[in-house]
C-alpha positions in Angstrom: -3.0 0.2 -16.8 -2.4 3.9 -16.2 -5.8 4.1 -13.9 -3.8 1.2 -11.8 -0.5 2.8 -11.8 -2.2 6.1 -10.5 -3.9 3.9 -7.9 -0.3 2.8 -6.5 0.8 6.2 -6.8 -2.1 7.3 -4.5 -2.4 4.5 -1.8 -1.0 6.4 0.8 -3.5 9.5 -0.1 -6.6 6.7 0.1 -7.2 8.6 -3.2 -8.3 4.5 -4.6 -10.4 3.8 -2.2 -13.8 4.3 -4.0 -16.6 1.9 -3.6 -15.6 -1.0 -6.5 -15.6 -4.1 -5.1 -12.9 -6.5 -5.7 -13.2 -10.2 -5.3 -12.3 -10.9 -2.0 -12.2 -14.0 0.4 -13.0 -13.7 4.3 -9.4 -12.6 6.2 -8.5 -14.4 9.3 -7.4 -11.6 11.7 -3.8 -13.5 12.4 -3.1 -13.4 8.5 -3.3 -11.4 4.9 -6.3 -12.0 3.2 -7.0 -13.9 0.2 -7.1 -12.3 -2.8 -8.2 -13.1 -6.5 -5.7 -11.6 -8.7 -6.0 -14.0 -11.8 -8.3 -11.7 -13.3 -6.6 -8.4 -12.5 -3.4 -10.1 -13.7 -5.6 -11.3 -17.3 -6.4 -7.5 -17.8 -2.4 -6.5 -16.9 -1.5 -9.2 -19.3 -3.6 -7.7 -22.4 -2.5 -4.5 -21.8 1.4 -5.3 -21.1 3.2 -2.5 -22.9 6.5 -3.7 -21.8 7.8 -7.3 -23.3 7.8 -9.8 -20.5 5.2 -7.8 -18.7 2.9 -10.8 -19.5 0.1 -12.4 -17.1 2.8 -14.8 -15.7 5.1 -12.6 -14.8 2.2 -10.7 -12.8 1.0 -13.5 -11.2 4.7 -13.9 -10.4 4.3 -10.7 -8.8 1.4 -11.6 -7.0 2.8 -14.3 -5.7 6.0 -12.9 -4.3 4.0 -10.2 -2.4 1.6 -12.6 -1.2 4.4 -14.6 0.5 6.1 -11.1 1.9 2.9 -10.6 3.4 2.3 -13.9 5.1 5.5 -13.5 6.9 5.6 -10.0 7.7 2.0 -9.8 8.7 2.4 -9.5 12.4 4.7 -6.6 12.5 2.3 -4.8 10.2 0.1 -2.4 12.7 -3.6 -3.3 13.2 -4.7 0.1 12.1 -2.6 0.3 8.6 -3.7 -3.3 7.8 -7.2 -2.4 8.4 -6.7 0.9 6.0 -5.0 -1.2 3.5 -7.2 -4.0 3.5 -10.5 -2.4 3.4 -8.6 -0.3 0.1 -7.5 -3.3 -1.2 -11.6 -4.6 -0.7 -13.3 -1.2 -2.0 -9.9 0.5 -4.4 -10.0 -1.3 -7.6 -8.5 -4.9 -8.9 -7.3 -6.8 -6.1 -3.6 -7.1 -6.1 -1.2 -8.6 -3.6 1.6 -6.2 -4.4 -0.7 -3.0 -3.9 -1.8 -4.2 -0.5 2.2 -4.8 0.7 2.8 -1.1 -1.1 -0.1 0.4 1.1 0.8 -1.1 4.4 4.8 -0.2 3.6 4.2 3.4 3.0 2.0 3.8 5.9 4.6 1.9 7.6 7.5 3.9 6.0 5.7 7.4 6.7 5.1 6.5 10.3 9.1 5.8 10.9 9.5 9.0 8.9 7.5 11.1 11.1 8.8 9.6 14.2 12.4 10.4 13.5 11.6 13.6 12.8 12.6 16.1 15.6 9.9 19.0 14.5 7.3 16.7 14.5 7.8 15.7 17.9 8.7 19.1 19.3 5.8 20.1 21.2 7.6 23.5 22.9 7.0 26.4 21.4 10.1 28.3 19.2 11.0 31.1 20.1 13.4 33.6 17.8 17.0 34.2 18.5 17.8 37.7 18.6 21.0 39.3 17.5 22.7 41.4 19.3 23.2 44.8 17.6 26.9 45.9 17.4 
């Protein structure tokens, strides 16, 4: 449970994205992929330290996500979905809700970068100097 909360944390670091496979069905390109999560969700379930953190209301979770996804996937970029997806293939339990994290933080940091001025101020700075009195 802490390994998978560290995970989250780290999505947008691609810290999680070492080589164990998760079950995994064939994406079509023009939608998210199918994931198994029962067994992810099993394991979350045993290891609920929270009441009503039980396999349901993961699945629950899952299932909630899964549904964002399907009708936000086109206005995800191509690039963050195929970071996201090939963590979501290679970075541990396959979850729904960790995929939807992944591709809004990449998302969010993109808008986030955009907006800022110094990040898209390619003239040089130069110092104001004061004039002595």
């Amino acid at each position: 449970m802490i390994a998978r909360a560290i995970c989250t944390a780290s999505i947008a670091t691609v810290l999680c994205a070492i080589g164990l496979d998760a079950p995994m069905a064939p994406a079509r390109a023009d939608s998210p992929p199918v994931l198994k999560v029962e067994s992810s969700c099993e394991a979350a379930g045993r290891g609920a330290v929270v009441l009503g953190r039980n396999k349901e209301a993961c699945l629950a979770d899952e299932t909630t996500a899964q549904d964002t996804l399907k009708q936000n996937w086109s206005k995800y970029s191509t690039a963050d979905k195929t970071q996201c997806v090939g963590m979501a293939k290679n970075g541990g339990p396959a979850s729904y809700v960790e995929l939807l994290s992944c591709l809004e933080i990449m998302r969010d940091a993109r808008n986030i970068r955009n907006a800022d001025p110094l990040e898209s101020d390619n003239s040089s700075i130069t110092p104001r100097r004061r004039k002595r009195r």
